[in-house]
C-alpha positions in Angstrom: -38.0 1.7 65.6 -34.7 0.3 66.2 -34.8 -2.2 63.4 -36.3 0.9 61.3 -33.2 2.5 61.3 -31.1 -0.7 60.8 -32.6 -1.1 58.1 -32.2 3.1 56.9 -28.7 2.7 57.8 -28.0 -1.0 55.7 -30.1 0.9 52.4 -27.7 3.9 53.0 -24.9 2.2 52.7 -25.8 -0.1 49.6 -26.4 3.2 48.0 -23.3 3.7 48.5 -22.1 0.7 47.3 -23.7 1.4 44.2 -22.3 4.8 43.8 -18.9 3.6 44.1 -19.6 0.5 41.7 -20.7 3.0 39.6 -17.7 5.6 39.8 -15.3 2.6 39.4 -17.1 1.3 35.9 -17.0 4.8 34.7 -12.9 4.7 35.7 -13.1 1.4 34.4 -14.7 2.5 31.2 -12.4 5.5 30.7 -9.6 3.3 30.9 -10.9 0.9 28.3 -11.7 3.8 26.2 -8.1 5.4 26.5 -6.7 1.5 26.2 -8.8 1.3 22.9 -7.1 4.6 21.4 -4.2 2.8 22.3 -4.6 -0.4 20.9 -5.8 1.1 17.4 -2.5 3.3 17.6 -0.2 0.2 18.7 -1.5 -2.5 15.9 -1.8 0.3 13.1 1.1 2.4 13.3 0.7 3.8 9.7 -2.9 5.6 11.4 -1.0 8.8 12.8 0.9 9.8 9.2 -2.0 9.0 7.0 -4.4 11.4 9.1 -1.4 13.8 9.5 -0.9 13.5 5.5 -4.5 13.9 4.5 -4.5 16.8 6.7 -1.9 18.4 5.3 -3.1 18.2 1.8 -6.5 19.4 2.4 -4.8 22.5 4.4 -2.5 23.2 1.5 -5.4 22.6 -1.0 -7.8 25.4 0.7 -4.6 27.9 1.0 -3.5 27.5 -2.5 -6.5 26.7 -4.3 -7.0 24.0 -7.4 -3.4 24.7 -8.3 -2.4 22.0 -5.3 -5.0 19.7 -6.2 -3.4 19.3 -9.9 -2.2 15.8 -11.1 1.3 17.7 -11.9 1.9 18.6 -7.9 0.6 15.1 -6.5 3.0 13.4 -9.0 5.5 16.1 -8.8 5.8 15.4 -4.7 6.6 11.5 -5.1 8.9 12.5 -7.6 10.9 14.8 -4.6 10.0 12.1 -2.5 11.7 8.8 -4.6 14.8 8.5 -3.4 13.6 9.0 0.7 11.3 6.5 0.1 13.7 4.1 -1.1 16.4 4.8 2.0 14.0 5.0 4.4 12.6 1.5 3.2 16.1 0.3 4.0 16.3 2.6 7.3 13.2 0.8 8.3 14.2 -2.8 8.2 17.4 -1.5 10.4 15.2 0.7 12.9 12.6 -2.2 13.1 15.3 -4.8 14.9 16.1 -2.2 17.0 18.7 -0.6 14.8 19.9 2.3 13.6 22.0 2.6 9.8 23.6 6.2 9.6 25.9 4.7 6.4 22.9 4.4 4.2 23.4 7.5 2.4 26.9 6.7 1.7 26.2 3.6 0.1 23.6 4.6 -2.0 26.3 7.3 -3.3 28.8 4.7 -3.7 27.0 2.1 -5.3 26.4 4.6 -8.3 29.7 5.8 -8.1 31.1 2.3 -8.6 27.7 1.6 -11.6 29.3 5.1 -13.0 33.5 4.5 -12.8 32.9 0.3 -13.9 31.1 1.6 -17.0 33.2 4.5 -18.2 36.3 4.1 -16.6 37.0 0.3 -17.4 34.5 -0.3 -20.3 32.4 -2.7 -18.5 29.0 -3.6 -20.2 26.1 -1.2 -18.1 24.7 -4.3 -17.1 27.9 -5.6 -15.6 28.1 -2.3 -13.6 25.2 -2.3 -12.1 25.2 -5.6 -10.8 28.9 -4.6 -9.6 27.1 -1.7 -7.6 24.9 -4.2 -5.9 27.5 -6.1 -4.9 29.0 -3.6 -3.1 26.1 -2.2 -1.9 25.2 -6.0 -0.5 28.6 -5.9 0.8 28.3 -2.8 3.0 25.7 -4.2 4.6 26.8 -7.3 4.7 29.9 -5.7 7.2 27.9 -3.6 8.7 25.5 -6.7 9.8 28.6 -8.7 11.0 29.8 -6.1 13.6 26.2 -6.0 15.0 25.5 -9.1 14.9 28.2 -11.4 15.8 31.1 -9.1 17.1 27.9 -7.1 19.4 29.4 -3.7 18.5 26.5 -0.7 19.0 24.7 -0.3 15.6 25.1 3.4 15.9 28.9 3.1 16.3 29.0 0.8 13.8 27.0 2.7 11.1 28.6 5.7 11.8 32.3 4.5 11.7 31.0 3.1 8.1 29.5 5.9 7.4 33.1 8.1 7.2 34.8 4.7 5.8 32.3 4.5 2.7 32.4 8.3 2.4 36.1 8.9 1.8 36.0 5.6 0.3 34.1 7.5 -2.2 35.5 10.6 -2.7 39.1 8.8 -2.9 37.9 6.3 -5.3 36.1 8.5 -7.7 38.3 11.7 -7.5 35.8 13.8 -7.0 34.6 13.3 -10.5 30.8 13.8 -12.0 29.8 12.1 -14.8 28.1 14.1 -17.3 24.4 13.0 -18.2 25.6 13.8 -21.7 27.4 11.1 -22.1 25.7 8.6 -19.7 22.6 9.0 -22.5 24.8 8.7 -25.3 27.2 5.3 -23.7 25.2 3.8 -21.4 21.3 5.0 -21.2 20.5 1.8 -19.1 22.0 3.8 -15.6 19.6 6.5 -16.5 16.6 3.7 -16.7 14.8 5.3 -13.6 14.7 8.2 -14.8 12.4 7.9 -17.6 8.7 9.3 -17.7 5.2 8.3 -17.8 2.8 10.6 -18.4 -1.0 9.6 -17.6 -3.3 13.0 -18.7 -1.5 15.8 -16.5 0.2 13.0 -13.9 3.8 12.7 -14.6 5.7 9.7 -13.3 8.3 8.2 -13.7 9.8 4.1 -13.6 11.6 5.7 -10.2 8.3 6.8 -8.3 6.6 3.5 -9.8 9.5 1.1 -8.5 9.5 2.9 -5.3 5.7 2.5 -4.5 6.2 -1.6 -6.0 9.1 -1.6 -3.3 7.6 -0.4 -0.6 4.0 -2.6 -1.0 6.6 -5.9 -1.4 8.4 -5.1 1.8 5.2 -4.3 3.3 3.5 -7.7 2.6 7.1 -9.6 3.6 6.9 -8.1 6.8 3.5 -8.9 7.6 2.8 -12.1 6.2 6.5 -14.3 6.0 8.2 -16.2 8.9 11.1 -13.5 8.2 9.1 -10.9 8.3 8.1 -11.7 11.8 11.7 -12.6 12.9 12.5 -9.1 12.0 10.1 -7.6 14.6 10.4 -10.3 17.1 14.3 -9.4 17.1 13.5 -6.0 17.5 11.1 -6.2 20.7 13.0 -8.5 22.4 15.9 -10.2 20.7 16.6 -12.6 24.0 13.1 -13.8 23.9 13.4 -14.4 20.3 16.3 -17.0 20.6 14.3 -18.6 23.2 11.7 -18.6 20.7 13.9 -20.2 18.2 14.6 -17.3 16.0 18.4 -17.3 14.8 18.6 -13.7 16.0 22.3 -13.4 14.2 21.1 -14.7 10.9 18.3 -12.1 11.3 20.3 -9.4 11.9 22.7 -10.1 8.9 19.9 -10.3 5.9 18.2 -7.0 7.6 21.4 -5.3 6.9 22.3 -7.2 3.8 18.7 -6.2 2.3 19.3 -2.7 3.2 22.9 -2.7 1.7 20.5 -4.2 -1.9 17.7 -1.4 -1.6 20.6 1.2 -1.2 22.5 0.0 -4.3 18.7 0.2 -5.8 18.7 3.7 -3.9 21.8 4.5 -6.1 20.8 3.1 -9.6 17.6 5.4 -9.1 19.7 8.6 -8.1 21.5 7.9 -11.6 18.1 8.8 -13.1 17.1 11.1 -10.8 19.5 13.5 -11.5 21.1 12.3 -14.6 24.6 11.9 -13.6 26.5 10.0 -11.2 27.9 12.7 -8.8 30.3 12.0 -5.9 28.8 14.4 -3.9 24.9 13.7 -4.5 22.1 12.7 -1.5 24.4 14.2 1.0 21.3 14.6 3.6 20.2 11.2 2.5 21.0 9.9 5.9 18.7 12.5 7.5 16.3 12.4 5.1 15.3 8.7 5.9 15.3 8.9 9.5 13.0 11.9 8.9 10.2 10.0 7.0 10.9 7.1 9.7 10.3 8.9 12.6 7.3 10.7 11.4 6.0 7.4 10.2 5.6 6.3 13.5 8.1 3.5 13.4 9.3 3.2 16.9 12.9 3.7 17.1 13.0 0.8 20.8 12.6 -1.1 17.6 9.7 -4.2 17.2 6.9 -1.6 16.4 6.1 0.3 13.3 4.9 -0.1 9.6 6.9 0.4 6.4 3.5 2.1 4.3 4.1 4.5 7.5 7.4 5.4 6.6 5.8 6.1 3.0 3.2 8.4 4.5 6.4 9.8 6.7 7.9 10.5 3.5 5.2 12.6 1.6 4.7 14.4 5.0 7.6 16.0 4.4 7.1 16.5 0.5 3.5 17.8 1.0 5.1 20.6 3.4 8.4 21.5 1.0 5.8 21.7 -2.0 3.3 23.9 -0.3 5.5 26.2 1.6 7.4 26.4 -1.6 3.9 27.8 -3.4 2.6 29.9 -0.9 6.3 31.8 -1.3 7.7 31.1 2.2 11.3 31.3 3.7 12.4 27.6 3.2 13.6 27.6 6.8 10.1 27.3 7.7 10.0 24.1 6.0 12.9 22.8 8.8 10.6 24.3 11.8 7.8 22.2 11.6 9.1 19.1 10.2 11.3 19.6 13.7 8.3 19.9 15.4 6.6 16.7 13.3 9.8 15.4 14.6 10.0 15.9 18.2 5.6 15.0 18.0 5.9 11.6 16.9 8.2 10.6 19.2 6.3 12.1 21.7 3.2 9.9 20.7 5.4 7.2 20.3 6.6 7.5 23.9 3.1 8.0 25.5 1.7 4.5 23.1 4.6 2.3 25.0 3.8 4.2 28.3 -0.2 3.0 28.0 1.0 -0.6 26.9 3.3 -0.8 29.9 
């Protein structure tokens, strides 16, 4: 009888056993299922803003009808969308090493202020000019990735000191004047180059929209698949590690800013065509703009974390809701709401990713 209930009491508890084996795989296996979301979020950062995108155009699409869904309004989107693509391409590199470059806007202004006053004001050939507005595009950054890099100065100081520097800069410099596109098309055609049109059935592009997208998929693969590439997010997660690693964090730093300084001037020889003149006062929320399309493209701003094509997606997010709301007739204020909210959302998920990995 005794060794009856031994044994009663030994089967209870392996029951028991059991039961809790089993509660703790089903923990175990909620974890892993919650570390799996993770992981898909963590290696493909550009999986938020394409869902959100797609989302967005099939909500728009039902609301407006057909009208959405026209070759005219896709095109007419990565038109709006051009120059954001190209500055946040350059915002990117920056905010991927950790960075942050609040003086992009300004030099995108000044490098086609300086293609615009070389050409007309001293006579230089267009092709002279432009290169001239490269070089001082290159040389922005170039300063800016000095101060960072070797004198340690706070990117954010450093950007936005340049930022005020390049902007008066500009406005001193160029006296406030505009350029007529009447006489940029009759002098010197080539700084309006980006502006010109494709037209594929009812799609209308133009060279801007195409160089952007040829941009973007170049960074893209340089990023993913060169030993600089690499650098660039190694600096970002952990710069420290990466000089023990043997990455020359410095040199790093300086060609991340450099390259934005280039895609800026880029940025600028684009806005020439965009708008048709060079204007002092153009892509005044440039700076914005490109953190904007950043953030919502789920590039981390700790830095290390993040995909360029994300940024893209970040970028149509925002032309896909100005482009809708625009149709359907709403206040444009509404527009600012919810690309706040986008805003403030994709941080949020970017906070809660790092939280899981940690």
């Amino acid at each position: 009888m005794a060794e009856t209930k031994e044994q009663a009491g030994q089967e209870f508890e392996k029951v028991l056993d059991d039961s809790a084996t089993d509660v703790a795989s089903f923990d175990d296996e909620s974890r892993s299922g919650i570390e799996r979301v993770q992981h898909l979020l963590h290696s493909n950062p550009a999986f938020v803003p394409l869902i959100v995108l797609l989302f967005s155009v099939v909500v728009f699409g039902l609301i407006i009808g057909g009208k959405f869904f026209s070759p005219f309004a896709m095109t007419l989107i990565l038109q709006q969308v051009a120059i954001v693509g190209f500055v946040g391409a350059a915002q990117t590199l920056v905010i991927l090493t950790a960075g942050i470059d609040l003086s992009v806007g300004a030099i995108m202004v000044l490098s086609s202020v300086v293609m615009g006053q070389f050409t007309f004001r001293y006579g230089l050939p267009p092709e002279i000019a432009v290169l001239c507005g490269f070089a001082v595009g290159g040389l922005c950054g170039f300063i800016n990735g000095a101060l960072v890099a070797i004198v340690r100065l706070p990117p954010f100081i450093v950007t936005l000191g340049m930022w005020q520097i390049i902007l008066a800069s500009n406005f001193l410099y160029s006296a406030n004047e505009t350029i007529r596109s009447q006489d940029i098309s009759k002098e010197a055609p080539l700084l309006q180059l980006f502006g010109e049109k494709i037209q594929v059935g009812g799609a209308v592009l133009t060279l801007g929209v195409i160089t952007m997208v040829v941009l973007v998929l170049v960074l893209n693969y340089i990023l993913n698949h060169t030993a600089w590439g690499r650098h660039v997010y190694a600096v970002g997660d952990d710069p420290e590690a990466a000089q023990l690693a043997g990455v020359q964090v410095k040199r790093t730093l300086i060609t991340v800013y450099v390259s934005a300084g280039l895609i800026c001037a880029l940025a600028g020889w684009v806005l020439i065509g965009r708008i048709g003149s060079v204007s002092p006062t153009a892509g005044q929320f440039a700076n914005i703009e490109s953190i904007t399309a950043v953030v919502i493209g789920g590039i981390s701003l700790f830095g290390g974390r993040g995909s360029i094509l994300g940024m893209m997606f970040g970028a149509l997010i925002v032309g896909v809701f100005s482009l809708g709301l625009r149709m359907i007739g709403t206040d444009p204020q509404w527009t600012y709401l919810l690309i706040g909210l986008l805003i403030i959302s994709a941080v949020a998920v970017d906070q809660w990713i790092r939280k899981i990995s940690t």
